[in-house]
TISE-155573 format. One line per field, with one value per residue (C-alpha): z, y, x negated. Coordinates in Angstrom, 2 decimals. Layout:
N
zz [Z,...] $
yy [Y,...] $
xx [X,...] $
//
This chain:
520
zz [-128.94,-126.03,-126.13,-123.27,-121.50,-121.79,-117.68,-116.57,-116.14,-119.48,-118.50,-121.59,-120.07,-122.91,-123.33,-123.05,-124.28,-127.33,-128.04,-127.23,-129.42,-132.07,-131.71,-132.07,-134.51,-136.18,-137.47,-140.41,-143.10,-142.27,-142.66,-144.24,-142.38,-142.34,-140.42,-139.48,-137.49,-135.12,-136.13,-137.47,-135.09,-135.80,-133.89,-132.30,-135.01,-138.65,-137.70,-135.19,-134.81,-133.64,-137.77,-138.00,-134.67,-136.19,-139.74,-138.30,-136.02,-139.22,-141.20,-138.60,-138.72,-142.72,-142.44,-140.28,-141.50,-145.23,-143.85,-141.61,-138.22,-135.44,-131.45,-128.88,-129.77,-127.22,-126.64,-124.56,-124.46,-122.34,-120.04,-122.98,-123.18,-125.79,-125.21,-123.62,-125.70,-128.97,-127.42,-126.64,-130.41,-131.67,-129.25,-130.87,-134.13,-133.89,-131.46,-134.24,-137.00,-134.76,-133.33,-129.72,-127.69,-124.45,-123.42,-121.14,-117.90,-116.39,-118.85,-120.65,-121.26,-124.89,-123.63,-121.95,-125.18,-126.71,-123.52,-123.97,-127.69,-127.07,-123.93,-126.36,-124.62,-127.86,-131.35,-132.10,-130.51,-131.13,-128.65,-128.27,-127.63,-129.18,-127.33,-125.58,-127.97,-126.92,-125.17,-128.25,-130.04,-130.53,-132.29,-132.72,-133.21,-134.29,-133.21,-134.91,-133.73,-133.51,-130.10,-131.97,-134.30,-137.08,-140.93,-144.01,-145.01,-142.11,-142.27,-146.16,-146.52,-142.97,-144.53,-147.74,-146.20,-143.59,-145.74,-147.76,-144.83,-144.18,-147.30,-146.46,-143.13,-143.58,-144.00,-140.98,-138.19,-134.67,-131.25,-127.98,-125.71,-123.08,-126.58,-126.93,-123.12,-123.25,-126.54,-124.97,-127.13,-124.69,-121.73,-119.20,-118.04,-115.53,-116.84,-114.25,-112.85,-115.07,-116.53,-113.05,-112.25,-115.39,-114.68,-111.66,-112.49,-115.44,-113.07,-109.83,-107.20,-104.07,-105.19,-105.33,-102.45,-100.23,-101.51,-99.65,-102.87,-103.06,-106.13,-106.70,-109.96,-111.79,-114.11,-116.23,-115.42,-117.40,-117.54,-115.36,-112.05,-111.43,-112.67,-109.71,-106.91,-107.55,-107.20,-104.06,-102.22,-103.95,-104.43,-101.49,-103.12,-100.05,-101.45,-104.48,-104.68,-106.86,-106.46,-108.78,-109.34,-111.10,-113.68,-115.55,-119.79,-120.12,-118.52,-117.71,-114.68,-116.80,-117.79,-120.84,-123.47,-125.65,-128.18,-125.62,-126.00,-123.29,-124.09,-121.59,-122.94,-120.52,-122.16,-122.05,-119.01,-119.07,-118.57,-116.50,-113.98,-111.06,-110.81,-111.40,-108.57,-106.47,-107.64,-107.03,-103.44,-102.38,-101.72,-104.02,-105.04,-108.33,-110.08,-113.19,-115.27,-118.20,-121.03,-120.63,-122.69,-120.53,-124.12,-123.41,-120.28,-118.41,-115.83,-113.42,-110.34,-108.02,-109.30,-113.29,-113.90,-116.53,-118.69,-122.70,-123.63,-125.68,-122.25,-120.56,-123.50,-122.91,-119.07,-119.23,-122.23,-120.21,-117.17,-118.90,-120.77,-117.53,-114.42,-116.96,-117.52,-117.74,-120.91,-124.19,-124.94,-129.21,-128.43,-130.15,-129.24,-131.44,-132.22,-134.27,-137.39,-135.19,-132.04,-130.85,-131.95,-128.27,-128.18,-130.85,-129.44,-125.78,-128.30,-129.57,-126.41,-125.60,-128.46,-129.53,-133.23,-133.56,-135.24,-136.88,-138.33,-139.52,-136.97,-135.68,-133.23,-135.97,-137.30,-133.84,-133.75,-136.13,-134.14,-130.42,-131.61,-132.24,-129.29,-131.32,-128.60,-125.50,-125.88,-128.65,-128.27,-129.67,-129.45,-128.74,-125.49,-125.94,-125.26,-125.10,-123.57,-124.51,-124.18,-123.84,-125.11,-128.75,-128.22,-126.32,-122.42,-120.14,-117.23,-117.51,-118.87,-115.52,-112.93,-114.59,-114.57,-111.29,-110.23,-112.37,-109.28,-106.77,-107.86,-108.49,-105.59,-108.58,-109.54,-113.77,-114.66,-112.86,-115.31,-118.15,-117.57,-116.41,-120.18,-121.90,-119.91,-121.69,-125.20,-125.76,-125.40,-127.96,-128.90,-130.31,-131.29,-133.02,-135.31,-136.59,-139.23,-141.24,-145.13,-148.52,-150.92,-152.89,-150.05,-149.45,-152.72,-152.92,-149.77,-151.08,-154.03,-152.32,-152.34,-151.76,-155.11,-155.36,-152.99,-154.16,-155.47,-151.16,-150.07,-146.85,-144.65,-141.63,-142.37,-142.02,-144.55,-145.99,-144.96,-146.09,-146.56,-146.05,-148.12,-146.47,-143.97,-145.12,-145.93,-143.18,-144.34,-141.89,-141.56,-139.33,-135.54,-136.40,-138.61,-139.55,-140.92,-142.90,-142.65,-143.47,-141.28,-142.65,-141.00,-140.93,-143.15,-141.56,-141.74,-139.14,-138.63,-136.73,-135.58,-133.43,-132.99,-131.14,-131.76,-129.03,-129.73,-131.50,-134.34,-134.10,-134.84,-138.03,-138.82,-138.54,-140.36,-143.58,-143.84,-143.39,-146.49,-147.99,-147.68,-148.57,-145.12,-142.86,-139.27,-137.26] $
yy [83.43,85.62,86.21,84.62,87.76,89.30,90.39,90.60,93.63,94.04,93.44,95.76,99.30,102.34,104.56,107.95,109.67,107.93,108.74,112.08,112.36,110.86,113.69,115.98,114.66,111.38,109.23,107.71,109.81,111.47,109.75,112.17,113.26,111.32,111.86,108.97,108.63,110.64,113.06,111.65,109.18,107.57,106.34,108.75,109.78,109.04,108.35,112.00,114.45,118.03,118.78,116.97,118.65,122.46,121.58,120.58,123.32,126.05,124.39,124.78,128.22,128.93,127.21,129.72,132.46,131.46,130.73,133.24,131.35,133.90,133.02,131.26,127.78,125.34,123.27,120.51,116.56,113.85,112.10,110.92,111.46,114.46,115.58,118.73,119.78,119.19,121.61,123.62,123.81,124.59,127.09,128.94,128.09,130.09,132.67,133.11,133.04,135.91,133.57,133.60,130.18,128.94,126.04,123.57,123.44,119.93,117.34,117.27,114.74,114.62,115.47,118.71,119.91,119.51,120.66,123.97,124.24,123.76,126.33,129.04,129.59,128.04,128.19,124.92,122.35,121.06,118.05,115.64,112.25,108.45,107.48,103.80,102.69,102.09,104.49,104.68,106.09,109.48,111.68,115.22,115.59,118.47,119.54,122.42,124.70,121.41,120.36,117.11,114.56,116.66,115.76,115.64,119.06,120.07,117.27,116.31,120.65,119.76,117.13,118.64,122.03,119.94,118.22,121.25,122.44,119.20,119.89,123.49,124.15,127.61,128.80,128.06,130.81,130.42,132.87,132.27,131.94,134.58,136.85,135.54,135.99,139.61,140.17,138.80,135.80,133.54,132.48,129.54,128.79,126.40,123.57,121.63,123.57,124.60,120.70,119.64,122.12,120.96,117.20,117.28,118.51,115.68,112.78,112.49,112.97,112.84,109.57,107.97,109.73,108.76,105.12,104.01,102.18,101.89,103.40,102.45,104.30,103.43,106.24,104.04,106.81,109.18,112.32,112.38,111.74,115.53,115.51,112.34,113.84,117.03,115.11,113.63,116.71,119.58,117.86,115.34,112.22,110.66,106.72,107.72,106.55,106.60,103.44,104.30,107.71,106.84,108.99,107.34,107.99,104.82,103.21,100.12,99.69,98.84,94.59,93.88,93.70,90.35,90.98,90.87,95.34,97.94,99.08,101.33,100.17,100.17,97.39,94.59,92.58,92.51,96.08,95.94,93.39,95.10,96.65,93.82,92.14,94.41,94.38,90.10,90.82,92.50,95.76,98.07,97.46,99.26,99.88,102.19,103.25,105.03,105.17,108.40,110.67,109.95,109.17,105.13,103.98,100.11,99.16,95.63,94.76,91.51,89.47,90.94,91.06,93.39,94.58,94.06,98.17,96.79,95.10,98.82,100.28,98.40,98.90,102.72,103.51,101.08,102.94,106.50,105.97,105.07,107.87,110.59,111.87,114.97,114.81,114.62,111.59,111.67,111.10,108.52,105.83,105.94,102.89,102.20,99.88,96.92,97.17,95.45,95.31,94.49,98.42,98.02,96.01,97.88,101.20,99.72,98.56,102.20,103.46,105.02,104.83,103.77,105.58,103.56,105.36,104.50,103.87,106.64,109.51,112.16,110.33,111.58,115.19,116.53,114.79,115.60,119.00,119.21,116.88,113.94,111.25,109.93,108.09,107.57,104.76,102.49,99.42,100.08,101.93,105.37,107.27,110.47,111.39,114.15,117.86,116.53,116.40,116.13,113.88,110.21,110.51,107.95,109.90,110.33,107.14,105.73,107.90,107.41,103.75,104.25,105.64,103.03,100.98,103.17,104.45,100.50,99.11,96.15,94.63,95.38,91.73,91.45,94.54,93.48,89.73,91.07,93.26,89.70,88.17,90.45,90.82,87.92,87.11,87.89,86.20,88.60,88.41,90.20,88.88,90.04,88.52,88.60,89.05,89.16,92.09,90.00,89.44,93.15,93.91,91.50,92.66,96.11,95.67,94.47,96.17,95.89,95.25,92.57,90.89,90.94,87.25,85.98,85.29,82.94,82.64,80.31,79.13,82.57,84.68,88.00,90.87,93.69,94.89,97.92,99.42,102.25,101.18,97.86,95.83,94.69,92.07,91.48,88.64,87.80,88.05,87.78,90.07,90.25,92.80,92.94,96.32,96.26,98.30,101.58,101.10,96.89,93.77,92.95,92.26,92.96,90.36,91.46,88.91,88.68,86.18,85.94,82.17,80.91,80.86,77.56,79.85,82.56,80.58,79.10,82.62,83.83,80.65,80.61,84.46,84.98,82.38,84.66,87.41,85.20,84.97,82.15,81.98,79.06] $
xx [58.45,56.96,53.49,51.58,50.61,53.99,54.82,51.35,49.11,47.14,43.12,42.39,40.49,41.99,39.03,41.00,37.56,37.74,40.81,41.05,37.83,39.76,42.52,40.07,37.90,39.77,37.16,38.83,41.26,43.95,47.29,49.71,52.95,55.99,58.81,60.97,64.28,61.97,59.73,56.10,54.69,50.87,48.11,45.15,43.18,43.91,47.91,47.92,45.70,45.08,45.33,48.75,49.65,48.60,50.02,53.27,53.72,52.37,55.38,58.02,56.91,57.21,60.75,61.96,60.88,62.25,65.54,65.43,65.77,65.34,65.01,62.17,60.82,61.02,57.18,56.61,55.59,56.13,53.31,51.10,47.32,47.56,51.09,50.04,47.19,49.41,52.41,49.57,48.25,51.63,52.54,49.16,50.08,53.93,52.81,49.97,52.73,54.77,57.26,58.35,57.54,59.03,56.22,56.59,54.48,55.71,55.86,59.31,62.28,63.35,67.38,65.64,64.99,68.56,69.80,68.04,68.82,72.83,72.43,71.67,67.81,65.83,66.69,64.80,61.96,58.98,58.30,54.80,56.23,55.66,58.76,58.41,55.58,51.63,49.73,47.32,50.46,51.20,53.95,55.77,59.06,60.97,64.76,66.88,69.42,71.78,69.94,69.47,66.63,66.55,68.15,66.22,67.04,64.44,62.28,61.26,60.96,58.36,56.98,56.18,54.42,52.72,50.74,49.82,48.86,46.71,44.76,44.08,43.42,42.71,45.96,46.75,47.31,46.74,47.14,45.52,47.94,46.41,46.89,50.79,51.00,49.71,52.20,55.33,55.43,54.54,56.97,56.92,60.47,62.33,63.26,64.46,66.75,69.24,69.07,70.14,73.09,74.44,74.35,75.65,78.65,79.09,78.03,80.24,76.74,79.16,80.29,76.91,76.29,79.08,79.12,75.41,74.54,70.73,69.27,65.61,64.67,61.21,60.46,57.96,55.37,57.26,58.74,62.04,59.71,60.54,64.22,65.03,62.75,64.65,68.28,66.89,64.91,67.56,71.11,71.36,70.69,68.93,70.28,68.07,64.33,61.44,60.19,56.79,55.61,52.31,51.91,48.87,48.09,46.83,50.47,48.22,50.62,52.92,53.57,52.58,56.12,56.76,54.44,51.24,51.58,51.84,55.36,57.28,60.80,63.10,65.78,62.80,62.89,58.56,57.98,60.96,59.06,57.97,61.90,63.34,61.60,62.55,66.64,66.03,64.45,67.60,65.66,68.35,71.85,71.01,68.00,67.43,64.80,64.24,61.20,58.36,60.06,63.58,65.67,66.12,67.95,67.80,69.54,69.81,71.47,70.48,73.67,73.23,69.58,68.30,71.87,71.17,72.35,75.64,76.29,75.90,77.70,80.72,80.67,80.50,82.63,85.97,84.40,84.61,88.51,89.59,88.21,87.50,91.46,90.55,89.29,90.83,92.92,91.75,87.87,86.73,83.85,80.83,78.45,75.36,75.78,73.83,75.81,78.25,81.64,83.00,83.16,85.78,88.00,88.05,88.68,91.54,92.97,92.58,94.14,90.80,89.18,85.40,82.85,79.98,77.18,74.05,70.73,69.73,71.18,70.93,73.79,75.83,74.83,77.33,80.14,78.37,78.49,81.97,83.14,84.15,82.95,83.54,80.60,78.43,75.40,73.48,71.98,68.44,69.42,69.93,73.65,74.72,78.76,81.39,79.98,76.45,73.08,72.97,69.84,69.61,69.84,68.31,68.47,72.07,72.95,70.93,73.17,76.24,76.17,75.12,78.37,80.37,78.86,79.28,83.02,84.28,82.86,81.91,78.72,78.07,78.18,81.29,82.90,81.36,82.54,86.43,86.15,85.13,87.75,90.18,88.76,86.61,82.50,80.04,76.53,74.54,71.55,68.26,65.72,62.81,61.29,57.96,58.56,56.68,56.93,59.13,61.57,61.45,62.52,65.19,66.90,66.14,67.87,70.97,74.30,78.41,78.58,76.15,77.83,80.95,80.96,80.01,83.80,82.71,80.19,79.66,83.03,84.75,86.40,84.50,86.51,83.86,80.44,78.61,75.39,74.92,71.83,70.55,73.67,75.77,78.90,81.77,83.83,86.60,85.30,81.76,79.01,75.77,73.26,70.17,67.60,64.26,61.67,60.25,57.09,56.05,56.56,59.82,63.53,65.34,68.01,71.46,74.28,77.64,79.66,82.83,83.01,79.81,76.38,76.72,78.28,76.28,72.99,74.75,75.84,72.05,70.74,73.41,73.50,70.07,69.45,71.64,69.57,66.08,65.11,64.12,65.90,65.10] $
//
């Protein structure tokens, strides 16, 4: 159930003062770090500070010098209130441990910073971004020489120095940057530019030019503003326009999300209001956005509405197998464990094999890097594509389904309806649900082998199940999966069903039972 404010304005005022106070000077303790699927992520104060923002950055540094990682660290953030002042710290805390920086002087899309890893121009990134969660929220990732989230080789060995660090701020080293400046360790670079060339030779521009589609693109006051004005003013993309180019900390232009929170996620149709108003008044053909640090994509038409991402997925990767020839014919498609299996079957139909890896895109990077995919996506909106970005792109997940439009002459409900046509209609859905300790532990405990004795559920035959990120069992055209969050009292409840939503709600009911849980 939708919280009653969800698509209005929030009335709430965020006192930026306060929490930039609290960066500076948290008022309650410090949280120690933890690093998640990406990078350590807490609210202003106790959850991220200017301390976890210097003890991060002193730990990066001690890693590579240890392991001997040479080259120029990438800093930057996206449009947050202490983005810039925490690239800022850790640009003085490397300079001050010796090591060259290249910082950011726009804010900075989280695919910029793989971008510049896999170009050879960083050997690794530190970036200040709490992705699509509340403005109070802040975070610091870290990428290695991969270009992509970084694996717990990097991040427990972060971890474990940071909060040393944490408890002895002393040894911590810091440069002014005028000093790093004077000392060569210091340089500003473009960041735009070279971003740009690149991506305009993956996405066909003179298509979307050529085809008049309207393109009204709402940034969600983030950080690819500069990246679409830049496509419009520099490459010719005079369909193209920003439609909002408030850039505002506080993102209190933004509708409130489902839960009653400012959330500038780009796959939920109440952030997604004032765009999708537009798409329904007929004022674009096409309408994109993406979240503030540019790694989640949405897109709607008038006919559509707001896509669900495994509806995108679907449309791009039939899109790609068919107008990219050029490329070679033993990529495979890559999917999440929670997305859908509809990928599958157009794979199959194209002769391709599926990869399914766990949640998260540092599960991807090993095959991005070695140009495994076609396309490799996930559920919760992000993509990347074949000799790409080792990290999620919303920017080019936007223009490319942009010219799946503009190339087919076809609406994206009308694709994705001629590929269900062909290989048959899922009902998917997503539950979250609120669990006790004990609950936790049961599902926690779960495994293949404890399942071994389940043979049917919701009257279909067990063909296999998987342990490997919560447990997911698969039956004949349907599946569902189990993972509990890492951060709130939750299970997170996935289903598909080939068979109608009639069977997919006795799929979620009988196999959530199975796993102790309560769907209604």
């Amino acid at each position: 159930m939708s919280h009653p404010e969800a698509g209005r304005l929030s009335q709430e005022v965020i006192n930026v003062h306060h929490f930039a106070r609290e960066f500076d000077f948290p008022s309650v303790p410090l949280e120690r770090v933890k690093f998640g699927t990406s990078g350590h992520r807490g609210r202003l104060g106790g959850g991220f500070s200017s301390r976890h923002a210097e003890a991060i950055a002193q730990a990066v540094a001690r890693l590579h010098a240890e392991r001997g990682i040479k080259g120029p660290i990438l800093l930057g953030g996206d449009t947050r209130l202490m983005s810039a002042e925490t690239a800022r710290i850790c640009a003085e805390v490397l300079a001050g441990n010796g090591f060259s920086v290249r910082l950011a002087d726009i804010p900075l899309p989280t695919p910029v910073f793989s971008f510049e890893i896999i170009a050879g121009r960083a050997a690794a990134s530190l970036n200040g971004t709490a992705s699509h969660n509340p403005p109070q929220d802040m975070g610091l990732k870290y990428n290695p020489s991969s270009g992509g989230p970084a694996g717990t080789e990097y991040t427990s060995v972060i971890e474990d120095y940071a909060n040393e660090y944490l408890g002895d701020p002393k040894a911590i080293r810091r440069m002014t940057l005028a000093k790093a400046k004077a000392r060569g360790l210091l340089e500003v670079p473009d960041l735009v530019g070279p971003y740009l060339k690149r991506l305009v030779e993956v996405v066909d521009i003179d298509a979307l030019k050529g085809s008049g589609l309207r393109i009204g693109i709402h940034p969600l006051g983030g950080t690819s503003i500069p990246y679409y004005e830049a496509l419009r003013r520099d490459r010719g993309l005079k369909n193209l326009r920003v439609v909002d180019k408030t850039v505002d900390p506080t993102f209190g232009f933004i509708p409130r999300d489902h839960d009653g929170q400012i959330r500038m996620d780009p796959s939920s149709v109440y952030p997604m209001k004032p765009l999708l108003d537009l798409a329904r008044a007929g004022k674009y053909d096409f309408v994109g956005a993406s979240d503030p640090d540019a790694d989640r994509f949405g897109v709607a038409t008038k006919i559509s509405g707001l896509l669900t991402p495994n509806q995108a997925l679907c449309v791009l990767t039939a899109y790609l197998l068919e107008h990219r020839p050029a490329w070679p014919s033993n990529l495979i498609v890559g999917r999440t464990i929670g997305t859908t299996h509809l990928l599958d079957r157009i794979a199959q139909a194209n002769g391709r094999k599926v990869d399914e890896v766990n949640v998260g895109f540092k599960w991807y990077v090993e095959g991005i890097r070695h140009d495994r995919y076609i396309l490799a996506g996930e559920e919760s909106a992000g993509l990347s594509i074949y000799r790409w970005t080792a990290e999620k792109d919303g920017i080019l997940a936007v223009l490319l389904l942009a010219e799946v439009m503009a190339r087919t002459g076809k609406d994206l409900l009308e694709l994705y309806r001629d590929l269900t046509g062909r290989y048959g209609d899922p009902s998917y859905r997503r539950v979250d649900v609120a669990i006790s300790e004990v609950q936790r532990q049961k599902i926690k405990s779960m495994n293949a082998a404890s399942c071994a004795s389940l043979k049917e559920l919701a009257g279909q035959r067990v063909s296999g199940v998987r342990d490997t990120d919560g447990v997911k069992i698969y039956l004949q055209d349907s599946w569902i999966l189990a993972r509990l969050s890492g951060t709130e009292p939750i299970a997170k409840l996935y289903g598909e069903s080939f068979q109608g939503p009639g069977h997919l709600q006795r799929l979620l009911r009988e196999g959530g039972a199975f796993f102790g849980l309560q769907v209604n």
